[in-house]
N, C-alpha and C positions, 0 to 999 in steps of 0.2 A: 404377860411378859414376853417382850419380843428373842428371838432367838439369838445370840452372839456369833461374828463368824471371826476369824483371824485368820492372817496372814504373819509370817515374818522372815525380813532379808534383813543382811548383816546386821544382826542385833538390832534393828529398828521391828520392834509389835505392832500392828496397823488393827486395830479391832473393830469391830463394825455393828451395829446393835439398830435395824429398822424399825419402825412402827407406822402401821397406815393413821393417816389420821383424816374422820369422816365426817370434823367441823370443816375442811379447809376441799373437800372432793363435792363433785357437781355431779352424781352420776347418771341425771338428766343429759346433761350438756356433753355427757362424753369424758369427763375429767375427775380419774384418781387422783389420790395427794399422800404421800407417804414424807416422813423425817427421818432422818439417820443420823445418829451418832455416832461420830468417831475420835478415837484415842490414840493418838501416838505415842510409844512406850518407848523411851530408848534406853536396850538393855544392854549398848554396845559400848566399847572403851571411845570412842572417838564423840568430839562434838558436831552435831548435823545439822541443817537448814530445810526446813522446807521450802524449796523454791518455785514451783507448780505443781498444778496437777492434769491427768487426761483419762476422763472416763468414758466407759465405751455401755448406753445403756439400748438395754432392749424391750423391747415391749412385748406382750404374749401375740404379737402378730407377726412379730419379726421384724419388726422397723427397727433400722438401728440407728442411735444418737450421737455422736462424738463429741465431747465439749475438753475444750481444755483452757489454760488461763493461768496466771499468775498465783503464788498463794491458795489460800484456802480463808473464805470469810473476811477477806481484806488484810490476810495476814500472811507472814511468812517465818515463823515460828522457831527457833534457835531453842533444842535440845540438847542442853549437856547431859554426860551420862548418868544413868536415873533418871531421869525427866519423866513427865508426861504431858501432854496436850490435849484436850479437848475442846472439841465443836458441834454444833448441831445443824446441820442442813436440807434441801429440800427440793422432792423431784416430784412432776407431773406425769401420769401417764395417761394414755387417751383410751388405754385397756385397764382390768381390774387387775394385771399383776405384769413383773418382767423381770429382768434382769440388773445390775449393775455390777459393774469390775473394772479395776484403774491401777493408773501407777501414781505415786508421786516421786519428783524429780527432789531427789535431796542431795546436798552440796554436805562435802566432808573432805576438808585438809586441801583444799584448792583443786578435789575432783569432784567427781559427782557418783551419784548411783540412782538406779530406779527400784522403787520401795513398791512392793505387792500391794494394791489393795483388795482383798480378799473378793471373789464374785459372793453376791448375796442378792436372795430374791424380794422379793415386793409384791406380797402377796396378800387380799383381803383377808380375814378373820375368817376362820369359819368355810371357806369355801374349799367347797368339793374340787379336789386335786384328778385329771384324767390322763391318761396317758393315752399319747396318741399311737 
């Protein structure tokens, strides 16, 4: 079982839960493949939108990624209080492990706010951790 990481701003829970997966990684060719799950809890009194997102990944080399975009999974997700949301999506890396951490951009009462998403790492099974 993969490790859970969280985050949370005004009452929105952003939970995070990785897994490599070693059907979908090449590691001839240079290519990890991990999935992650994520939850949005909203344990806040107001109704919120997800309206983008922008993640910042890294790789154990130091390459870094920026990716940002509309939605999440083709969606944009409308939370009233209580709610939750879930999705499963999916990162490449060209090393066996890195980083990821982001925001999303979620709309509440005709503002906005940016919602943590927790840093979590991307790490094969089993492999010896070194510090440099």
């Amino acid at each position: 079982m993969s490790h859970v990481y969280e985050a949370q701003t005004r009452g929105l829970v952003v939970r995070v839960s990785p897994e490599y997966l070693p059907e979908h990684s090449d590691p001839e060719a240079g290519r990890w493949f991990w999935a992650y799950t994520i939850e949005l809890e909203n344990r806040g009194e107001d109704v919120v939108q997800l309206i983008s997102r922008h993640w910042v990944i890294t790789d154990a080399r130091g390459k870094v990624e920026e990716v940002e975009g509309l939605g999440v999974v083709g969606e944009q997700p409308i939370l009233n209080p209580g709610e939750a949301y879930r999705y499963t999506s999916g990162c490449a890396l060209e090393t066996t492990s890195g980083v990821m951490v982001g925001t999303y951009r979620m709309e509440v009462d005709g503002g906005w706010f940016d919602a943590a998403i927790p840093a979590f790492s991307l790490d094969l099974p089993g492999l010896r951790r070194t510090v440099n």
